[in-house]
FIKOLFI-540621 format. One line per 10 residues: number of its first residue (from 0); their letters; for each residue x negated, y negated, z of C-alpha. Coordinates in pm, whole numbers, always signed. Example, Ala and Ser with C-alpha at 12.3 -4.5 7.8 and 13.67 -1.06 7.14 Angstrom:
# residues 2
0) AS) -1230 +450 +780 | -1367 +106 +714 .
This chain:
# residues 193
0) XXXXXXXXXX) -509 +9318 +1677 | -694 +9610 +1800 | -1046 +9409 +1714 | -872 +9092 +1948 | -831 +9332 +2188 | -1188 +9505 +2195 | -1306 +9137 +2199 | -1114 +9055 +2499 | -1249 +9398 +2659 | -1587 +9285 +2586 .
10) XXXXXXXXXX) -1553 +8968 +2706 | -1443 +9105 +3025 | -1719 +9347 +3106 | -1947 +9088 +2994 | -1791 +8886 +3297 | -1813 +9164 +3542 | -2166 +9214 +3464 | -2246 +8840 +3526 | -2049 +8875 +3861 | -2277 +9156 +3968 .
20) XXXXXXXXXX) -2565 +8979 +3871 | -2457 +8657 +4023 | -2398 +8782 +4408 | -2788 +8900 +4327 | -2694 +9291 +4289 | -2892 +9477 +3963 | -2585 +9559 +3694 | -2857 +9779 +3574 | -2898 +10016 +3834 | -2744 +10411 +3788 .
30) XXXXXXXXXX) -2437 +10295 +4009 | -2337 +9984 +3850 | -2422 +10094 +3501 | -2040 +10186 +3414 | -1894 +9889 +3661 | -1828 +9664 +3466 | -1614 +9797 +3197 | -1435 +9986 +3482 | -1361 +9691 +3635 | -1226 +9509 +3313 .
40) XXXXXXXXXX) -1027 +9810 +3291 | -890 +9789 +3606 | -804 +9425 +3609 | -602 +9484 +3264 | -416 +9746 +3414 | -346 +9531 +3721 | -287 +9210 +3520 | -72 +9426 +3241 | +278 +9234 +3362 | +210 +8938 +3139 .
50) XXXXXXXXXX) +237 +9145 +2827 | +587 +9312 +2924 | +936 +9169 +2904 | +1128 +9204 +3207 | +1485 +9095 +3005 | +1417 +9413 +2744 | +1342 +9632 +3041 | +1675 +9561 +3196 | +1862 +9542 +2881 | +1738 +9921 +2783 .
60) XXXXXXXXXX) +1946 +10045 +3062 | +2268 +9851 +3023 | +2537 +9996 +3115 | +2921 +9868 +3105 | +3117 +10004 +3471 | +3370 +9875 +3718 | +3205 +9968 +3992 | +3167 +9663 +4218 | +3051 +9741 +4542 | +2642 +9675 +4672 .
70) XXXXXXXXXX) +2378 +9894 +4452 | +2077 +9849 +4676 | +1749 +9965 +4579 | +1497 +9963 +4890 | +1160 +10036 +4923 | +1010 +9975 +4619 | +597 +9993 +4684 | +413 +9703 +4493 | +111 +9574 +4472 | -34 +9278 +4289 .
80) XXXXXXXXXX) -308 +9034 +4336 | -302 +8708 +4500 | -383 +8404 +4241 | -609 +8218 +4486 | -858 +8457 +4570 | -740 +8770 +4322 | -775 +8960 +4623 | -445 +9253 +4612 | -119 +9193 +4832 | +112 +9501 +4836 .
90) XXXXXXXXXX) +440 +9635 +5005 | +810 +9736 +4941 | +1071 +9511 +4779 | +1444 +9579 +4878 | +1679 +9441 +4612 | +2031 +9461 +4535 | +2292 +9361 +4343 | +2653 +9325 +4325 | +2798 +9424 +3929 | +3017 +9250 +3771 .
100) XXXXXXXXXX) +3111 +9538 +3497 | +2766 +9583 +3408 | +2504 +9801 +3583 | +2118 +9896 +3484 | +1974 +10207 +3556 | +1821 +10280 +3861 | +1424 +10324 +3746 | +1478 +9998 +3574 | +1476 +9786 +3948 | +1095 +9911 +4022 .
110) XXXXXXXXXX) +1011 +9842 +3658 | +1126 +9491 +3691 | +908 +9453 +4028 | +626 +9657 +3852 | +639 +9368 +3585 | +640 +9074 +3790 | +345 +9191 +4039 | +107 +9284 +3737 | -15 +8933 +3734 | -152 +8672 +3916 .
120) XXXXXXXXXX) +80 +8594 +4167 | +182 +8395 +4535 | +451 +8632 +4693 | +706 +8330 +4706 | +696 +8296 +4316 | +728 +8666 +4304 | +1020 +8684 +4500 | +1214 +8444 +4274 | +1103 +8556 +3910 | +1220 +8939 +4027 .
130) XXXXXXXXXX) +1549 +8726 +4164 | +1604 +8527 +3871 | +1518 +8823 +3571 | +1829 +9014 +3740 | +2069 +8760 +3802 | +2000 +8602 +3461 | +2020 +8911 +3294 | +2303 +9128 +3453 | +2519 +8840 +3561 | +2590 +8996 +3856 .
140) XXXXXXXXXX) +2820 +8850 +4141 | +2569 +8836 +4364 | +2172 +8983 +4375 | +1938 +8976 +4671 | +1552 +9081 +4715 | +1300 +9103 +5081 | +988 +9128 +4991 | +750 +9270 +5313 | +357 +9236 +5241 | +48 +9252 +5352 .
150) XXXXXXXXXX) -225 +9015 +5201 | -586 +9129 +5183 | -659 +8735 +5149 | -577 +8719 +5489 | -680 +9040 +5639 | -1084 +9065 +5495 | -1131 +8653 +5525 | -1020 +8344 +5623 | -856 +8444 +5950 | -878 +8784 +5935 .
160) XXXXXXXXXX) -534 +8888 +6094 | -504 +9275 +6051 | -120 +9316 +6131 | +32 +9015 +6010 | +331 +9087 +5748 | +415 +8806 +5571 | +851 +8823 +5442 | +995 +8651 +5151 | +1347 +8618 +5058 | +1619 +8529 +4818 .
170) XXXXXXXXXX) +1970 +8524 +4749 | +2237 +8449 +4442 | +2603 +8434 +4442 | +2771 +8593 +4705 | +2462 +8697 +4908 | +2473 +8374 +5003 | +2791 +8512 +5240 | +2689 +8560 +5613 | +2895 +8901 +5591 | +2728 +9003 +5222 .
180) XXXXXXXXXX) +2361 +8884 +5321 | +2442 +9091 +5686 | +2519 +9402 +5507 | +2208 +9388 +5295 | +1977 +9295 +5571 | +2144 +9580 +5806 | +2122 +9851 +5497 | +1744 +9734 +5464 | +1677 +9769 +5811 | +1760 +10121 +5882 .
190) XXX) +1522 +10367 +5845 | +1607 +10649 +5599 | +1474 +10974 +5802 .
């Protein structure tokens, strides 16, 4: 396994170093020397989602309780990297849930978000598979996620728009309430100085 892997690392700095050398830079010169394999580095780190498993993430943290009012988790940074350009898109996710006699610990919401954004990724897909891995998993009576983000696809090409914010959303179950899906949006919206 660890040979695969080596091979794999290999492979990737060998790409890197044919990307320098392809946009007509010298890999070979003192400040690029190292690039490469930094770069492979980096992009394994940033692409490391695809070897997690959001279900045994949430399941670690299982906990049976009666408590069935809104557990909202806001403000959860992310960043992850577009799958048309593999240029980054980050910002905060706001997702909550409604139990039904089973909650997950708290550091186990940005873990699930962590997972999802370590890969290629559009935000709308994003935004569902983070959805989907809690509802399927915790069964709750309800679970709703905003994702806010800014998208360096947009912001260093194309049209260039510096302060656009692009806003996804989802809903399960009773979220799909005006009064539930209110209270969420309200709870989201207020700042917490």
């Amino acid at each position: 396994m660890e040979e695969n892997q080596a091979l794999k690392n290999q492979n990737l700095v060998n790409y890197y170093h044919d990307i320098i050398n392809g946009i007509g830079e010298n890999p070979n010169r003192e400040g690029l020397l190292k690039t490469p394999r930094r770069a492979a580095k980096a992009i394994e780190y940033l692409t490391e989602g695809y070897h997690k498993d959001p279900v045994a993430i949430l399941k670690s943290a299982l906990f049976t309780e009666e408590y069935s009012e809104m557990v909202l988790v806001k403000d959860i940074e992310f960043y992850s990297l577009c799958e048309h350009h593999m240029l980054p898109f980050f910002g905060h996710a706001h997702i909550a849930y409604i139990p039904n006699g089973k909650i997950v610990g708290l550091s186990k919401i940005p873990r699930l978000v962590d997972v999802f954004s370590r890969r290629l990724q559009v935000q709308e897909r994003l935004t569902i598979e983070i959805l989907n891995a809690l509802q399927d998993t915790l069964q709750p009576h309800g679970a709703a996620i905003v994702m806010e983000a800014q998208h360096m696809c947009m912001m260093m090409r194309g049209v260039q728009k510096q302060n656009s914010l692009t806003t996804s959303s989802a809903f399960t179950g009773v979220f799909r309430t005006f009064e539930t899906r209110s209270e969420f949006l309200n709870l989201i919206s207020k700042s917490h100085k």
